[in-house]
C-alpha positions in Angstrom: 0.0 0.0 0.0 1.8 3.2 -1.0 2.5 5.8 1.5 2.1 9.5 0.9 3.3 11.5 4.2 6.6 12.6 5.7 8.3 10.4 8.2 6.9 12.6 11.0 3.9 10.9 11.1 5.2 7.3 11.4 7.5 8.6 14.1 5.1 10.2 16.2 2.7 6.8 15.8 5.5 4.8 17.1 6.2 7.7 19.9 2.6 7.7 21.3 2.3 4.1 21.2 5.3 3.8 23.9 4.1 6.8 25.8 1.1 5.2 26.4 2.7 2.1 27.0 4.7 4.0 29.6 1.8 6.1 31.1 3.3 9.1 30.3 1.2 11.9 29.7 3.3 13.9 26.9 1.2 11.2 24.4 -1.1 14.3 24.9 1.1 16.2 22.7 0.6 13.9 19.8 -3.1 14.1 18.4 -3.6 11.6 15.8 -7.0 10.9 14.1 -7.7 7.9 11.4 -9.8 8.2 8.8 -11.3 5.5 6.9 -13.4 6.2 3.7 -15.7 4.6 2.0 -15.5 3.0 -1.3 -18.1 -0.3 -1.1 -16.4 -3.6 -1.6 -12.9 -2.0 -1.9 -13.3 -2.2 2.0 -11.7 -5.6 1.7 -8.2 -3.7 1.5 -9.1 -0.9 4.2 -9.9 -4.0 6.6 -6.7 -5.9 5.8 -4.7 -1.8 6.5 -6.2 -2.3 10.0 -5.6 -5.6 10.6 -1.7 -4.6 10.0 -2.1 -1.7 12.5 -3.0 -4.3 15.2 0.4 -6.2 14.0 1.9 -3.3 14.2 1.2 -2.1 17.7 -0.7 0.8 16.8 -4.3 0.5 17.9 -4.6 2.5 20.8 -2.7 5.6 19.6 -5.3 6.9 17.4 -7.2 9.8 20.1 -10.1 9.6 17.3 -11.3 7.1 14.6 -13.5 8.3 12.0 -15.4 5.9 9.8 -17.4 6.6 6.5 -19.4 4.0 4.8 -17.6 0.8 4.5 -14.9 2.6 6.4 -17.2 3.1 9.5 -18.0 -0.7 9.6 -13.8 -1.5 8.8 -13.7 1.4 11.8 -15.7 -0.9 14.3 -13.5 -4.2 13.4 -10.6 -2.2 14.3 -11.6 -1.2 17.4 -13.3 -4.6 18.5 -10.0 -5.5 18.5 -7.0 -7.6 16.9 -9.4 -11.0 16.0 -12.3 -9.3 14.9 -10.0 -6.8 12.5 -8.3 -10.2 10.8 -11.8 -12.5 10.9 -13.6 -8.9 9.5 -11.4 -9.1 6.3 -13.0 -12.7 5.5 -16.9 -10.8 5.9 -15.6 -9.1 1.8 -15.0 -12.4 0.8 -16.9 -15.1 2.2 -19.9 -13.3 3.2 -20.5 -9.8 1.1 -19.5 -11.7 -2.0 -22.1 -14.1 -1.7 -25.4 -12.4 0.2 -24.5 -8.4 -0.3 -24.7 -8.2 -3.9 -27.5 -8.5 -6.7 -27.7 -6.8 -9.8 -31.3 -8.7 -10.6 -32.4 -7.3 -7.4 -33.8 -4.0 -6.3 -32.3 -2.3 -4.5 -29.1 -4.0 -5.5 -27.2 -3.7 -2.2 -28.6 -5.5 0.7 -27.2 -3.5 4.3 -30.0 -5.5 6.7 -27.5 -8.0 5.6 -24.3 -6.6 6.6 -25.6 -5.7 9.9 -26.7 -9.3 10.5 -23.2 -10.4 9.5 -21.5 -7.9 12.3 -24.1 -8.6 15.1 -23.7 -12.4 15.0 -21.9 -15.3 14.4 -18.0 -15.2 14.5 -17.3 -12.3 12.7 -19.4 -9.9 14.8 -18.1 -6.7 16.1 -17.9 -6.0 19.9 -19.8 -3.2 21.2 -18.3 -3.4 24.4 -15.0 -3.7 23.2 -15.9 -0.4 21.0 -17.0 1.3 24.0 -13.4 0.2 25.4 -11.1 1.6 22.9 -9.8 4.6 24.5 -10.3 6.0 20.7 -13.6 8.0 20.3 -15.2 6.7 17.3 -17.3 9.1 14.8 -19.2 8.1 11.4 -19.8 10.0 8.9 -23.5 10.0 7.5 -26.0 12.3 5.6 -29.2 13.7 6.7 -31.5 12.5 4.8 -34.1 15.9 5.8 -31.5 18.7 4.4 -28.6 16.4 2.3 -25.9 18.4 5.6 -23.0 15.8 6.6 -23.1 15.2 9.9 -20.4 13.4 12.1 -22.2 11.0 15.1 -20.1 10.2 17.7 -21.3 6.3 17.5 -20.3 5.6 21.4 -23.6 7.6 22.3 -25.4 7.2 19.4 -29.0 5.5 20.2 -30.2 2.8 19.6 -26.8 1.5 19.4 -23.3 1.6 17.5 -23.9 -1.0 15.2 -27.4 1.0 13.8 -24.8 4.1 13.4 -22.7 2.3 11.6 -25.2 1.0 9.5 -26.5 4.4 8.8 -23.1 5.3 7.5 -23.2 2.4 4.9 -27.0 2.7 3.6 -26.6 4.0 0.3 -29.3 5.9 -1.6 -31.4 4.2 -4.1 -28.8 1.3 -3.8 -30.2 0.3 -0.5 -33.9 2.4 -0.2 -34.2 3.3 2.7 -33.1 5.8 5.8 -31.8 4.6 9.5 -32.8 6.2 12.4 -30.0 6.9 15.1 -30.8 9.6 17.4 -34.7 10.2 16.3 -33.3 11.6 13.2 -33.1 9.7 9.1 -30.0 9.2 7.8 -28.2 7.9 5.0 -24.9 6.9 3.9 -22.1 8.9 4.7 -20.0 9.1 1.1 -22.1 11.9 -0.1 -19.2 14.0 2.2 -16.9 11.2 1.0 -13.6 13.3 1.8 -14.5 15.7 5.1 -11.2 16.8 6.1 -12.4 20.3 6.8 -14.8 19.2 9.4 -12.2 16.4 10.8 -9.5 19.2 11.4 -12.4 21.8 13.4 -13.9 19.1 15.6 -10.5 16.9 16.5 -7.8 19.4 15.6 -5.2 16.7 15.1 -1.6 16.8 15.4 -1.4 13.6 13.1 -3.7 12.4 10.4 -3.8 8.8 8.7 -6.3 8.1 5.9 -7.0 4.8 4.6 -8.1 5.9 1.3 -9.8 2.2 0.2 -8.9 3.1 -3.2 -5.5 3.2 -5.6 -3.7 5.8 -6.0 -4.7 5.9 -9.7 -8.2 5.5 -9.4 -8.2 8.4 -6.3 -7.0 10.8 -9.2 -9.8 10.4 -11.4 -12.8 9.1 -9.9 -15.7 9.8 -12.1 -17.9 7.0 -12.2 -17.3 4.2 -15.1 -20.1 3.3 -17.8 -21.5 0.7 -15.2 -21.8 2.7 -12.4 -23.6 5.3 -14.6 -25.9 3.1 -15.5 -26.7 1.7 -11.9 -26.9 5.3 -10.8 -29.3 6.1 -13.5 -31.8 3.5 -13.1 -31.8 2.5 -9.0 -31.7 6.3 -8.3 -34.7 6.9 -10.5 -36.6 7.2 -7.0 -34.6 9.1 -4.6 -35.0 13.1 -4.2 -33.4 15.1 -6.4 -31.2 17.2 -4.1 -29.8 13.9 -2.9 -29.1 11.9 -6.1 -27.3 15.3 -7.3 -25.3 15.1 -4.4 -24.8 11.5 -4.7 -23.8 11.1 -8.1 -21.4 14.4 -7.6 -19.4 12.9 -5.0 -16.5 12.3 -6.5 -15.8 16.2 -7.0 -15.7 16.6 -3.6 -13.8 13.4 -2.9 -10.8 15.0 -5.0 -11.3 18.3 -3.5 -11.2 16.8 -0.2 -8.0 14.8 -1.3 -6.4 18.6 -2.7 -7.1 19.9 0.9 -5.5 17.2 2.6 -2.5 17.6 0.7 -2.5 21.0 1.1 -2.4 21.1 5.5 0.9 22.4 6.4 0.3 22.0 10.3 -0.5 18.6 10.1 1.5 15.8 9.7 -0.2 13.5 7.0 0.1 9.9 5.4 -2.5 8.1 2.8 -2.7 4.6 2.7 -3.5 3.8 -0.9 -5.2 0.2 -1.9 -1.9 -1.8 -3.7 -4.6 -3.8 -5.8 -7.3 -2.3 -7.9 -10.9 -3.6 -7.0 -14.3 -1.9 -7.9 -17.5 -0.9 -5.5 -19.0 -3.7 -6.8 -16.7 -6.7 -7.0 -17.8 -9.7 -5.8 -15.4 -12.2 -6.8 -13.5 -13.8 -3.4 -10.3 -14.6 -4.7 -9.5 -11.0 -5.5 -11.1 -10.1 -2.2 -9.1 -11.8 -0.1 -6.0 -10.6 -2.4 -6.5 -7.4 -1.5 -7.0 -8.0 2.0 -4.0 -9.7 2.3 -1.6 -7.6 -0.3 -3.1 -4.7 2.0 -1.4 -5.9 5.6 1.7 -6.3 3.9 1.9 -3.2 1.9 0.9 -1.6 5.2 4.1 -2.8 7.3 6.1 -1.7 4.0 4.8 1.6 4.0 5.7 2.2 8.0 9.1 0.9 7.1 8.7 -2.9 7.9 9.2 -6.2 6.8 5.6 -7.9 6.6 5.4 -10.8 9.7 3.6 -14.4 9.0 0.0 -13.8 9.4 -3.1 -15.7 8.1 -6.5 -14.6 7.6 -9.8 -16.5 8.0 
């Protein structure tokens, strides 16, 4: 996974990790927030970038994880801990490849199922380990009243984390319908796919590590291919207008997010690009788990270390 930052960020990682190891308070000094977009089924590398965190140490010395779409459900496996981050790759391609996707079936995407997947069974997420992780934990979703980006801190959201999470990942006209977390309607939380303005005035981080869950190439020119157009066209047919506008515009603000990230002088900054291209759609398990796994090596390479043995599901 190529890295895009200066070597400040990797140092002060490995600085507040020992810190708080040592239960010395200067790891106040170092701020560091991750942020994991969205991107659909190109989550399966985001998962296996956290996964490599754990290996790496580093899961406690983020002071805020923010999660949008798929990234706020890779967001919860991270902070459920080092099992649930390496079984959570195997949901992309042993369960989202087989019950998430339909192309015959309207609406395509099926999120009731993905919340079933992280509330039971094997690979389910941890709420109380969530509500552990001295890392607050934000997702990013949509209103689905006034189209505004809102960030929901998902420890106190109501009824519970997993329904914020869920909110974060219901996309419009591909899913059909709004979640309710805190008496209000939301939806998913890629129309702001890229909210680094937001991130800086609520957290204002010393440190900031995105997991992009997209390449490098792809990240520079992100305008939706034939398929996608023609998905957008005929499941949005139904959703308001202001919304599908906003929907099917994303990917302007995704690279004008990306430009203001780049940008930040006062903030020290690394992007964690997917090594292997897959698309928001694929379904095929082999180049899932590829992914996954080319992803927690490509992360240790890009904070300057050799990749250990490690298996996933």
């Amino acid at each position: 996974m190529e890295r895009k930052s200066d070597s400040k960020l990797i140092e002060n990682l490995f600085r507040k990790r020992d810190l708080l190891l040592a239960g010395n308070d200067d790891h106040k000094q170092i701020r560091p927030v991750l942020l994991i977009l969205g991107g659909g089924m190109r989550g399966a590398s985001g998962i296996g970038a956290v996964y490599a965190l754990h290996l790496l140490g580093l899961q406690d010395v983020f002071d805020v994880v923010v999660g949008i779409s798929t990234g706020a459900g890779i967001s919860a496996c991270f902070l459920s801990g080092e099992e649930t981050a390496r079984r959570g790759a195997a949901i992309y391609y042993e369960d989202l490849a087989q019950g998430f996707i339909d192309v015959m079936r309207d609406p395509i995407t099926d999120i009731d199922f993905v919340e079933r997947v992280v509330r039971t069974g094997r690979k389910r997420v941890d709420p109380e380990a969530i509500h552990s992780a001295r890392s607050e934990f934000f997702v990013c979703v949509t209103d689905h009243h006034d189209v505004t980006p809102v960030l929901l801190d998902a420890k106190r959201a109501t009824p519970d984390i997993i329904t914020a999470v869920k909110a974060s990942m219901a996309i419009p006209g591909f899913y059909n319908r709004t979640v309710q977390v805190n008496g209000r309607q939301y939806v998913d939380g890629s129309v702001n796919p890229f909210p680094i303005r937001r991130v800086l005035e609520l957290f204002n981080p010393t440190d900031m590590l995105v997991i992009a869950n997209c390449t490098e190439e792809s990240g520079r020119d992100r305008e939706p291919n034939l398929i996608e157009k023609a998905l957008n066209l005929y499941f949005m047919r139904n959703v308001p207008n202001t919304l599908r506008t906003m929907w099917t515009s994303r990917y302007e603000r995704w690279a004008r997010g990306l430009a203001q990230f780049r940008a930040l002088t006062h903030v020290h900054t690394g992007i964690l690009w997917s090594p292997t291209q897959i698309e928001m759609l694929t379904s095929d398990p082999e180049k899932l788990r590829y992914a996954s796994e080319r992803a927690v090596e490509e992360t240790f390479r890009s904070f300057g270390q050799k990749p250990p043995a490690f298996s996933l599901l």
